[in-house]
C-alpha positions in Angstrom: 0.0 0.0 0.0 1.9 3.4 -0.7 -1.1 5.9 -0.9 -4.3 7.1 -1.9 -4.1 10.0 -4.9 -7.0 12.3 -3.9 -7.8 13.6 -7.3 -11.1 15.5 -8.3 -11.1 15.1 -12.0 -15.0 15.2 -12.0 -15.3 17.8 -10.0 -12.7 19.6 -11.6 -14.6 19.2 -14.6 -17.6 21.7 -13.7 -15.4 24.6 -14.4 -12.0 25.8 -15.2 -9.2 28.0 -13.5 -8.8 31.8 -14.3 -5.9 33.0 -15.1 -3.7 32.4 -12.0 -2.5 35.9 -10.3 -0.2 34.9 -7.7 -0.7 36.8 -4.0 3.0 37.1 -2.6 3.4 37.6 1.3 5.1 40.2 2.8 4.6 44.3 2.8 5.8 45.4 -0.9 7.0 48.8 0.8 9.0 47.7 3.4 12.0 49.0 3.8 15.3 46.5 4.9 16.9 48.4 7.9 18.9 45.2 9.1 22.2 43.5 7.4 24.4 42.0 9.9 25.7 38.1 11.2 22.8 35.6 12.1 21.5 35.8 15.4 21.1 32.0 16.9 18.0 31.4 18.5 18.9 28.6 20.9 15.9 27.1 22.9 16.4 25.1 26.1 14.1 22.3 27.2 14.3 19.0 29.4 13.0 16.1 29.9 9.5 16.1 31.5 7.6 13.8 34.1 4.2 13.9 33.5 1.3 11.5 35.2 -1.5 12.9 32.6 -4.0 14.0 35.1 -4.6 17.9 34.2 -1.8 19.7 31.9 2.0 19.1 32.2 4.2 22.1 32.7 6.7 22.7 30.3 9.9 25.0 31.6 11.7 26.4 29.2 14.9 29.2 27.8 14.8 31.4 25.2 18.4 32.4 24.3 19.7 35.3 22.2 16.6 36.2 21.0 12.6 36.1 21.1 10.0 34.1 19.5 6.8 32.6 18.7 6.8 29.5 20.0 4.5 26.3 19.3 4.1 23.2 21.1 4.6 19.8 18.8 4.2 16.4 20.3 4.7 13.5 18.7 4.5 10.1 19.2 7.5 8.4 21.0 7.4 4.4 21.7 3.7 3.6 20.8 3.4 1.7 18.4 1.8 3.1 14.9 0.1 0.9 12.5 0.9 3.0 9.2 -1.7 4.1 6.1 -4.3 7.1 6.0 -4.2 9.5 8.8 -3.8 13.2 10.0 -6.0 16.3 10.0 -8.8 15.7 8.1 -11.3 18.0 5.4 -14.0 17.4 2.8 -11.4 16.7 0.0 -9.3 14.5 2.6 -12.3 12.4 5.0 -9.8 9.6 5.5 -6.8 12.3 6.9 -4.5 14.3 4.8 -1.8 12.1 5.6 -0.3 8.5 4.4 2.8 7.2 6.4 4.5 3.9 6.7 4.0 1.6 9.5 6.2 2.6 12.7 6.8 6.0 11.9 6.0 8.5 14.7 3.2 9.6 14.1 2.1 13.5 15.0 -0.1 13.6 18.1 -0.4 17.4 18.6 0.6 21.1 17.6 -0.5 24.1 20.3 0.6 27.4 19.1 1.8 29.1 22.5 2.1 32.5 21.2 5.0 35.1 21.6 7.8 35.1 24.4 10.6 37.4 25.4 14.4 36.3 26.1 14.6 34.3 29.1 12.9 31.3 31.3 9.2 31.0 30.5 6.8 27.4 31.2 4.2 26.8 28.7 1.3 23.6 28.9 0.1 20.8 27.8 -3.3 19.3 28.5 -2.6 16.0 27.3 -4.7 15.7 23.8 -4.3 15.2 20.7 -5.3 17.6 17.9 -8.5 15.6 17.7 -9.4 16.9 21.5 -8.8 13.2 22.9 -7.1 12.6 25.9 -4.0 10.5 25.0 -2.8 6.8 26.6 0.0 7.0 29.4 3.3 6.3 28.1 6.6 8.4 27.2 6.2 10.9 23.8 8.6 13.1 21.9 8.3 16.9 22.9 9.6 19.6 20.8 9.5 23.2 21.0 9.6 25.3 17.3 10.5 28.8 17.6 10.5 31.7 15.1 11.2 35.2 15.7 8.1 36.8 13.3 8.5 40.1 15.2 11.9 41.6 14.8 13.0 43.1 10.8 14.2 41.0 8.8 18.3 40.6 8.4 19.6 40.9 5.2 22.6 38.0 4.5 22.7 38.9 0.8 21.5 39.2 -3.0 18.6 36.6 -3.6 19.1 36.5 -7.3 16.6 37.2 -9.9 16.0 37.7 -14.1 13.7 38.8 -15.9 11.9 35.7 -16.8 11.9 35.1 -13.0 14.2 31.9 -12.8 17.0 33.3 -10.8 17.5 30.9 -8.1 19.5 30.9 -4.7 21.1 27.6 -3.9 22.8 27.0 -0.3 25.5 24.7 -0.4 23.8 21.7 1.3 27.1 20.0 2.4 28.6 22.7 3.7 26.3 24.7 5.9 28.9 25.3 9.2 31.3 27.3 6.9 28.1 29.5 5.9 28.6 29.6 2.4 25.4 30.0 -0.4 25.9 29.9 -3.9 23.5 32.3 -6.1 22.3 31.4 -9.7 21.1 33.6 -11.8 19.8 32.5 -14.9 19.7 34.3 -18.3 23.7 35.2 -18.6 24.6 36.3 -14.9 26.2 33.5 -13.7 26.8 32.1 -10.0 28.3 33.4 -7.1 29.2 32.3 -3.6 28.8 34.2 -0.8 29.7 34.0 3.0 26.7 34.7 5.3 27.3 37.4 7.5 30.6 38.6 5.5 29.0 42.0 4.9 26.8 44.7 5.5 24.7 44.8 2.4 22.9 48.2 3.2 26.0 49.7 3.2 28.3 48.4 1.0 25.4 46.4 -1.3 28.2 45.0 -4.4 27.7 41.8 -5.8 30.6 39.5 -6.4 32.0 39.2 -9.8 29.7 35.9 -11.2 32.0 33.2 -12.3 30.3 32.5 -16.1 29.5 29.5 -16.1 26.6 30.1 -18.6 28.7 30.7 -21.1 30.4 27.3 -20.9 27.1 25.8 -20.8 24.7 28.2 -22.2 21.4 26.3 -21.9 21.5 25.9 -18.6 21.1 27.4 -15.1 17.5 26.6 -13.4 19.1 24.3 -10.6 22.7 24.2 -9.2 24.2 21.7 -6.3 27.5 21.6 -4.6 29.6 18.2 -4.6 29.4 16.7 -0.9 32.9 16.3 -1.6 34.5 18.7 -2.4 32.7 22.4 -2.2 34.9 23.3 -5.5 32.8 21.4 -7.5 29.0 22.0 -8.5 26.4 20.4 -10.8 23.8 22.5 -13.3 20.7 21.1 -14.4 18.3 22.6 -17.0 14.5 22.8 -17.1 14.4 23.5 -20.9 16.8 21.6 -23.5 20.7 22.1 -22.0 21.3 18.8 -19.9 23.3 18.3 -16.6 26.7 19.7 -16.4 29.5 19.4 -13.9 32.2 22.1 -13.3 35.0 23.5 -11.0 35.7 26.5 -9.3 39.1 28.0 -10.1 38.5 30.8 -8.0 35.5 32.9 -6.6 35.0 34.1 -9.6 36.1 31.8 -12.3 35.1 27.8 -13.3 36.2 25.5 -16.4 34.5 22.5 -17.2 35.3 18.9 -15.4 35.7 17.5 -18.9 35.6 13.8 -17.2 32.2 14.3 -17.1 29.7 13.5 -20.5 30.5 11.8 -23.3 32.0 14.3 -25.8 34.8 15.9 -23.1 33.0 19.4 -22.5 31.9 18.8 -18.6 28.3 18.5 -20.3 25.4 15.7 -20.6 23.1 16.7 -22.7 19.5 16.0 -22.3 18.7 14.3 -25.4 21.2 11.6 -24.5 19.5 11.1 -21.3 16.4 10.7 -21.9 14.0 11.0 -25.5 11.2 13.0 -23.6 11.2 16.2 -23.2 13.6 17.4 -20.8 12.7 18.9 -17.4 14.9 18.6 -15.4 14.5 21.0 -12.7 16.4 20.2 -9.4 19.5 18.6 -8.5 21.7 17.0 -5.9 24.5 14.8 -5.0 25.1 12.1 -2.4 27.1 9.0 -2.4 28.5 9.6 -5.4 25.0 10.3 -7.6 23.4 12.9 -9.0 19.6 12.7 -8.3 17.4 14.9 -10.8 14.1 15.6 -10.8 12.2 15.0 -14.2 8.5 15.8 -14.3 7.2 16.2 -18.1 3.6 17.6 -17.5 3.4 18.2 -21.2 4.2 14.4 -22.6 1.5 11.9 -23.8 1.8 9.9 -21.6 3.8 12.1 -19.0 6.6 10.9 -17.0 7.4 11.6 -13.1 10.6 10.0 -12.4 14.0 10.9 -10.7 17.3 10.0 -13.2 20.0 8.9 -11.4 23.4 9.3 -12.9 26.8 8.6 -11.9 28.3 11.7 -10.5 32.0 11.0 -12.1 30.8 9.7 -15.7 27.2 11.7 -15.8 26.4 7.8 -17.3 22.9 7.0 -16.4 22.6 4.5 -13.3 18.9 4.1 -13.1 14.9 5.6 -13.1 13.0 5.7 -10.0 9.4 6.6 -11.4 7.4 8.4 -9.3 4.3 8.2 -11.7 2.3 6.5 -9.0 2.1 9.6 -7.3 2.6 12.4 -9.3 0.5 11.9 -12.5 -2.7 12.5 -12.2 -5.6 13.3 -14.7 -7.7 16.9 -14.9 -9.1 18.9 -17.6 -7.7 21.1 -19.9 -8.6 24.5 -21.5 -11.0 23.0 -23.9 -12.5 20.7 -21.5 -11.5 17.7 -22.2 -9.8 15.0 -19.6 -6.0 14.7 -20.2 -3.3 12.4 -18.1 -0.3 15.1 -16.9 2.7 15.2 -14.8 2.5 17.2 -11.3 6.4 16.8 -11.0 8.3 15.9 -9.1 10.4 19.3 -9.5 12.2 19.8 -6.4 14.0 17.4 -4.0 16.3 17.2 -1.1 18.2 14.3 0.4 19.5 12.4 3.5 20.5 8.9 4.7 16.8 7.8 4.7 15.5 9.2 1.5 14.4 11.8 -0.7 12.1 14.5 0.0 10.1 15.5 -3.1 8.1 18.3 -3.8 6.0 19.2 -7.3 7.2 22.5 -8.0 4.3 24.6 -7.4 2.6 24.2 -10.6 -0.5 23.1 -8.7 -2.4 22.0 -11.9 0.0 20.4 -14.1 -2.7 17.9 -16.1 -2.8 20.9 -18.4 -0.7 20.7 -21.1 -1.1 24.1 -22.1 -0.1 26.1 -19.1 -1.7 26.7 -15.2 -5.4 26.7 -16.1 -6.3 23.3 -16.0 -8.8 21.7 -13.5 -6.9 18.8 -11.7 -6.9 19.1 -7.6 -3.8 18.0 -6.6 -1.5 19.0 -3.6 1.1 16.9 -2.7 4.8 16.2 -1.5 6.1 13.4 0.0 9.7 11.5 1.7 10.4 8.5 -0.6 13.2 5.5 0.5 16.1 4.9 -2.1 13.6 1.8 -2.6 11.2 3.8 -3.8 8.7 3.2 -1.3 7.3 6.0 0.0 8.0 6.9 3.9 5.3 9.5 4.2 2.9 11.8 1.8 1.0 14.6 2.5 -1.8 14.9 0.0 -4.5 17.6 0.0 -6.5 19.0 2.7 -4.6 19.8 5.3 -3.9 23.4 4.6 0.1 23.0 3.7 1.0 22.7 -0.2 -2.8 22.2 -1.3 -4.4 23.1 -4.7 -7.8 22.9 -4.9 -9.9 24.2 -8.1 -13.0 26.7 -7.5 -15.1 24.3 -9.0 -14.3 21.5 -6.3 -13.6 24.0 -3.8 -17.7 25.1 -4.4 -18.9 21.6 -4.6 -16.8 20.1 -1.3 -17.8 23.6 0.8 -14.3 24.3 1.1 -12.2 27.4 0.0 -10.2 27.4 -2.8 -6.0 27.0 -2.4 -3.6 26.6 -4.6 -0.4 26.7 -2.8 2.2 23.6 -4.5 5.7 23.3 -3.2 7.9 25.2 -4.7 11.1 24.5 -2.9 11.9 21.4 -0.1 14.4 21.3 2.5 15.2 18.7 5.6 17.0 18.6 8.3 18.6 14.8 7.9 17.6 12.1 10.4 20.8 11.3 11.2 21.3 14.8 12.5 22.3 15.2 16.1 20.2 18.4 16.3 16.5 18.0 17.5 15.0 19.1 14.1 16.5 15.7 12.8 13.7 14.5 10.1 11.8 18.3 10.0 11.7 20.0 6.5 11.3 23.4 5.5 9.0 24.3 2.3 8.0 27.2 0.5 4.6 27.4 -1.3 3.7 29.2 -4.0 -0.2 30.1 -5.8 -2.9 32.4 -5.9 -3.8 31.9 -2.6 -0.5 32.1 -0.6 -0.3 34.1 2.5 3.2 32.9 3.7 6.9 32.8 3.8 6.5 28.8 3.9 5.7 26.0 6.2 7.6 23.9 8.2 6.6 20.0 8.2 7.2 17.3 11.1 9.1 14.0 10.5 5.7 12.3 9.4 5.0 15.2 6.7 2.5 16.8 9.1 2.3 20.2 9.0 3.4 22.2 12.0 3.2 25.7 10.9 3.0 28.8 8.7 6.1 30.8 8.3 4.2 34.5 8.6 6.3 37.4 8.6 5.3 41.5 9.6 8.3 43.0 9.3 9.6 41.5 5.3 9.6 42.7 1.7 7.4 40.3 -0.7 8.3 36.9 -1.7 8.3 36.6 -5.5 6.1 33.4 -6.4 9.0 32.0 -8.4 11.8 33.4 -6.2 11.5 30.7 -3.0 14.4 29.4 -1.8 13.2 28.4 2.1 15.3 26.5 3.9 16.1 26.0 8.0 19.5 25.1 8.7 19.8 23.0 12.3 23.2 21.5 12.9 24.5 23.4 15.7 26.2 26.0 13.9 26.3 30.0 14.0 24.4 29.5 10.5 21.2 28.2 12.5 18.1 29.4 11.4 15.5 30.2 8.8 16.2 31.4 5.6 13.7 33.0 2.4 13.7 35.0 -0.5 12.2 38.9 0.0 12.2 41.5 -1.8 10.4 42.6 -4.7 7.0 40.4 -6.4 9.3 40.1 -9.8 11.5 42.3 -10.5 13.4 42.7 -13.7 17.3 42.1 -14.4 17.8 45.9 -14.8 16.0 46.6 -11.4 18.3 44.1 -9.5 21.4 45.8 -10.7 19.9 49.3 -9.5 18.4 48.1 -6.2 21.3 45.9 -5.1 20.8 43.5 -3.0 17.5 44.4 -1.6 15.4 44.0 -5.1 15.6 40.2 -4.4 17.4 39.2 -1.0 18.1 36.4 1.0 16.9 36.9 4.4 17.2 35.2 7.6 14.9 35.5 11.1 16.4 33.1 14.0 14.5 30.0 14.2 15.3 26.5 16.6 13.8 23.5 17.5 14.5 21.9 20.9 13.7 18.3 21.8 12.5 16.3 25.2 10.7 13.8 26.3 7.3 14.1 27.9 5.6 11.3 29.8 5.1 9.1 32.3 8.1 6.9 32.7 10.2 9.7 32.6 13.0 9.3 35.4 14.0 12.6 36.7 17.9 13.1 36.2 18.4 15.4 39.0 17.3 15.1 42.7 16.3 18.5 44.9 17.7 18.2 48.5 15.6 19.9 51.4 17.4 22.5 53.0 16.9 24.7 55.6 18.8 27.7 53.6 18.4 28.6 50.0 21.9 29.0 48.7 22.9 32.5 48.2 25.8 31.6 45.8 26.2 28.9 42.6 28.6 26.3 43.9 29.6 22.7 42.1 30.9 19.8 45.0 33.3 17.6 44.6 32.4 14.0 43.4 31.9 11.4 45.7 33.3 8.8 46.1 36.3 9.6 43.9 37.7 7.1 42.2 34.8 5.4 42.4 33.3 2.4 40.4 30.4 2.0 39.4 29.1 5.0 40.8 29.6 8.4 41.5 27.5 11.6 43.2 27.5 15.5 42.2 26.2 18.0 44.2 25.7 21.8 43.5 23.9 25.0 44.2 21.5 27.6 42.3 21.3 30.7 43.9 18.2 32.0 41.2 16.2 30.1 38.9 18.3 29.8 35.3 18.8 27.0 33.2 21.4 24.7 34.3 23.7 21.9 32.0 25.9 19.4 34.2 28.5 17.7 31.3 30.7 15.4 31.4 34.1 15.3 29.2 37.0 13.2 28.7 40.5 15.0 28.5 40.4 15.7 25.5 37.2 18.0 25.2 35.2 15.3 24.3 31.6 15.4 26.1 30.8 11.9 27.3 27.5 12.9 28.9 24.9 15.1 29.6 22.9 14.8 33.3 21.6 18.3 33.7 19.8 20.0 30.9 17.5 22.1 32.2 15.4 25.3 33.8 16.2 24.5 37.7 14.9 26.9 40.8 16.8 28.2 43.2 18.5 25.2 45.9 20.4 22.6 46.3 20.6 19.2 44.0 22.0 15.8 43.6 23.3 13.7 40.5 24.6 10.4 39.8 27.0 9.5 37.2 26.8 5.7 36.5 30.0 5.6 34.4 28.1 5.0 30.9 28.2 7.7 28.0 25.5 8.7 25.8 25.0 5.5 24.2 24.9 3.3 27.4 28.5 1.7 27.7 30.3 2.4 29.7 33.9 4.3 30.2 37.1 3.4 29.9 39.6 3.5 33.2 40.6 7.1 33.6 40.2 10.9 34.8 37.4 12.7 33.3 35.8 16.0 33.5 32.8 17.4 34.7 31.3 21.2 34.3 27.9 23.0 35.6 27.2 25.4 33.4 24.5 28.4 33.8 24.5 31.9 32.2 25.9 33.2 35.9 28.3 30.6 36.9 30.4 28.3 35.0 33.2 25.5 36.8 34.7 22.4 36.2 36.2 19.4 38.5 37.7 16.2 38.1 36.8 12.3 39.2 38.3 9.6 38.3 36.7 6.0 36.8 38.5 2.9 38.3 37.1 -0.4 36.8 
């Protein structure tokens, strides 16, 4: 079983799209008063013991900066039996959402509204988004914030042409050196830029682009950097052109990596790939393959597939059709039911698959263009097997298109918002937002900067934003970027609805922009069998100064205790590290109140073996008060 389609051709059929006029978010005369390094939005929680009779407290940190905050919990070791799920609507009874047995499945989302820097508690009542009271047990807690208050920071030029296919690509492999790479289509080349490197209000002067359009003139819609080596990229062509691989010489200068194709130019072109039409509109690299999207919505019959080519030769390794899910059927101008491709047009990758997205053309049945009458929203996380690991289809509010006519005869409103950009935090991440994506949407009816979507392809929330310039409908490039890194946040295009090529070299870099708010997601558990990792001792004082004990006993085998004071209530870490700086463990990571408290260390590390003989470190960290001791593990 891999899914339902939840098409509407019928209903489609009782009328036809107008001409589509695309509503942009953002304030069109806003001015960018902000250029500066990221701010890091870091957000502090810990695990929490909860006995699900009333609402759990929840304490947590804001650090660096504010933010709207919403509650997400999903579920943790219940088991989930897989298929049709999720919010549900008149074009989605049986739930928005398809995912594959065991996968945590969403149980809730609470928006909690906007908080100031500092220790705040927020609640949860125990239900799920369906208003039921959930079984005891142990779920995953995370916190999402998003600073939607403060102006927008400029990191740099968005790109931009006139026929609105300028693109911004962030080097995927590289994101803890900050680096993004700009493509600008129609003869302006690429650029790399370092985030934070400059003060674009001030000194707003693009970067010499290295040409690579002229070595390959027909192409430029999609661009991706080797996970290799960051001196080499990939270009991919919507229209005719092929894929092409090249290297940097410089910032501003490539030649062709003439290994690659079979004629010795750094070029494959498209006809030798494939004999239908060539669409190839997004690209990346892992493990040594290119991936590339190829959705041909025009073709009879149409083809959704990704082509997978070996990144050394460009020779063609394999298909993975996708037809299953992204063809679908609809009426065209003149009426009539036609078969057509809704992508897939954009994709990002990890260890456990491939997110896919279908480009925001919303429609795509229609031969002719975006007035065609299918209903189809949908993106999805497929395996390397090509079994799909979740899809969200239409009707739950994120990446939807739903045609007036079925709109009228369901009762619903009318959306066309399809995915014009996908992004994920891989599950093999260390950070908490490990299996979270970021999207941006793109329609008639869009009212955001994007959306970001759970591991199971739910959808958490609307990116909204006050204080940013509009978000041209074919200028998205949303990502969040979660690995720990002074890079961490949320990033998306601004500036103006569709500017020209003329009007980005007068209104550097502002006409189109890359901006960034501060954004994090922190993880905990929340539940029942939650063991508390840190003891409060009654005392007849309240300490009046932060102290850490020393260890005892020490040596000691198997076992050792920490004691310290909080003189005020702050978020506390107790770590510990080997000698050489490496952290072993974590046993404090939380808000605490003011007193006095009690560890132990049972000599395993994160992954529950345990030490080796030795001396080895151990710190209490708070934003007043920072010291370390030794102790010393005899086995």
């Amino acid at each position: 079983m891999k899914c339902i389609k939840q098409l509407a051709a019928g209903l489609a059929g009782l009328g036809l799209w107008s001409t589509m006029v695309f509503a942009v978010p953002g304030d069109p005369n806003y001015e960018f008063v902000k250029s500066e390094s990221p701010t890091v939005l870091r957000i502090d929680v810990a695990d929490v013991r909860y006995d699900f009779n009333g609402s759990a407290t929840i304490p947590f940190t804001l650090n660096n900066s504010r933010a709207h905050v919403w509650l997400v919990v999903y579920t943790k070791d219940q088991k989930t039996t897989g298929g049709n799920g999720g919010p549900t609507s008149p074009i989605a009874p049986q739930g928005a959402l398809w995912r594959k047995p065991g996968l945590p499945n969403m149980v809730a989302v609470v928006d909690k509204g906007q908080f100031e820097v500092g220790s705040h508690t927020v609640t949860w009542d125990g239900k799920d988004w369906q208003g039921n009271r959930v079984p005891q047990g142990n779920y995953s807690l995370y916190l999402v914030g998003l600073n939607d208050l403060d102006d927008t920071n400029i990191i740099g030029p968005g790109g931009g042409s006139g026929n609105g296919y300028g693109r911004v690509s962030v080097d995927a492999n590289y994101p803890r050196k900050g680096q993004y790479t700009l493509s600008i289509q129609g003869g302006a080349g690429i650029m790399r830029y370092q985030i934070g490197a400059q003060n674009w209000l001030q000194d707003p002067v693009l970067k010499t682009a290295a040409p690579v359009y002229e070595l390959f003139p027909n192409l430029g819609l999609s661009y991706a950097t080797d996970s290799e080596d960051p001196n080499i990229g990939y270009l991919a062509s919507v229209y005719a052109g092929g894929v092409a691989k090249f290297r940097w010489k410089d910032g501003s200068a490539a030649e062709p990596v003439r290994e690659f194709g079979p004629e010795g130019t750094g070029l494959r072109p498209a006809a030798d790939i494939t004999s239908n039409a060539p669409k190839f509109q997004s690209i990346r690299e892992r493990d040594g393959k290119l991936y590339i999207t190829h959705g041909d919505w025009g073709q009879d019959p149409p083809q959704s597939e990704l082509i997978i080519l070996d990144k050394m030769t460009g020779k063609t390794l394999g298909t993975l059709d996708l037809s299953e899910w992204f063809n679908v059927e609809g009426v065209n101008k003149e009426g009539n039911l036609v078969a057509g491709s809704n992508g897939p047009a954009v994709l990002h990758l990890d260890e456990q698959g491939i997110w896919l997205g279908n480009g925001g053309w919303g429609t795509g049945a229609d031969a002719q263009g975006p007035d065609g009458g299918a209903d189809f929203g949908l993106f999805m996380k497929v395996g390397y097997d090509g079994n799909p690991i979740w899809i969200n289809n239409n009707g739950d509010g994120f990446g939807d298109s739903i045609s007036p006519p079925t709109a009228d005869a369901l009762g619903m409103a009318p959306q066309q918002q399809g995915v014009q950009t996908i992004w994920g935090v891989p599950v093999s991440s260390t950070d908490a937002a490990a299996g979270f994506s970021a999207i941006a949407e793109i329609g008639p009816d869009n009212d955001s900067f994007g959306a970001i979507i759970g591991p199971d392809g739910a959808g958490i929330m609307h990116v909204r934003l006050t204080k940013a310039g509009n978000q041209s409908p074919w200028q998205t490039g949303n990502l969040i970027s979660q690995d720990g890194s002074a890079y961490d946040g949320f990033y998306f295009v601004t500036g103006s609805s569709n500017p020209s090529t003329q009007q980005i070299r007068d209104k550097v870099p502002t006409a189109i922009a890359l901006g960034f708010v501060p954004f994090d997601i922190a993880k905990a558990v929340i539940g029942s069998d939650v063991s508390t990792a840190v003891e409060e001792l009654e005392t007849a004082v309240t300490p009046r100064k932060f102290s850490l004990k020393d260890a005892t006993p020490n040596p000691f085998n198997p076992s050792t205790t920490i004691e310290f004071e909080i003189a005020q209530a702050t978020y506390a870490r107790l770590e510990i590290y080997n000698t050489t700086g490496q952290k072993v463990k974590t046993l404090v990571d939380q808000t605490l109140a003011s007193g006095s408290y009690r560890t132990v260390w049972d000599a395993l590390d994160e992954q529950g073996k345990q030490v080796s003989t030795g001396t080895y470190l151990y710190t209490l960290t708070t934003q007043e008060f920072r010291e370390t001791k030794r102790f010393t593990f005899l086995k």
